[in-house]
N, C-alpha and C positions, 0 to 999 in steps of 0.2 A: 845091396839095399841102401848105403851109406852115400853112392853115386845119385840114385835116383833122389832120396830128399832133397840132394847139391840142389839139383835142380828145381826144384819148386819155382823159385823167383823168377825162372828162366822160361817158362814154360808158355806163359805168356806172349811171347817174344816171337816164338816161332812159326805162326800160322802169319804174322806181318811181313815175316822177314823171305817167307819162302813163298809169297806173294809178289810182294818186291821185288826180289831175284827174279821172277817171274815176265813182271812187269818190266823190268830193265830188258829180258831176253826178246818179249816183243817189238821193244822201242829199237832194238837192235836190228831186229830183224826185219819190220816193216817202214821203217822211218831211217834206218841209220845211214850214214854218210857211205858212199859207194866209194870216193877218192880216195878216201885215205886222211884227209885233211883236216878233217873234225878229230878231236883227241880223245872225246869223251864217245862216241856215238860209232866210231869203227871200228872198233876193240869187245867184242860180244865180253869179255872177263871184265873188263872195265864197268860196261852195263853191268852187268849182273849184279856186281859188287857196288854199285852207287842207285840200285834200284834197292838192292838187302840193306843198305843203309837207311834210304829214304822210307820203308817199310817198320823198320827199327826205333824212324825218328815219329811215326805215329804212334804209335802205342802211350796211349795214358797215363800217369802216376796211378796204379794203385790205390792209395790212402790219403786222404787229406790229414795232415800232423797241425794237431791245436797248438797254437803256440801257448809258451808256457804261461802260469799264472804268475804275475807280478803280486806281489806282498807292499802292502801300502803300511808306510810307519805311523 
């Protein structure tokens, strides 16, 4: 039970991220570089893992944090 609360924060993360990966697999497989010569785009693990990135990097903050209260003398 101790594993499962870990993850609370994380939970969020993963409906983006295995989109992502998702979305890289496609980019790979209908668009990707057939030569060899693209670095990014002929390597199906490469996509995967910069689609699970890009997925990652949408997800929202959570909480807006008030900044604190200043004390006037």
């Amino acid at each position: 039970m101790e594993f499962l609360s870990s993850l609370k924060g994380w939970k969020r993360y993963i409906l983006p991220v295995l989109l992502g990966s998702a979305a890289g697999f496609a980019y790979y497989y209908y668009v990707g570089c057939i030569t060899g010569t693209c670095p990014l785009s002929s390597n199906p693990y490469i996509m995967i893992a910069y689609g699970a990135l890009m997925g990652a990097l949408l997800v929202p903050k959570s909480k807006k944090q008030e900044p604190p209260e200043v004390k006037q003398i």
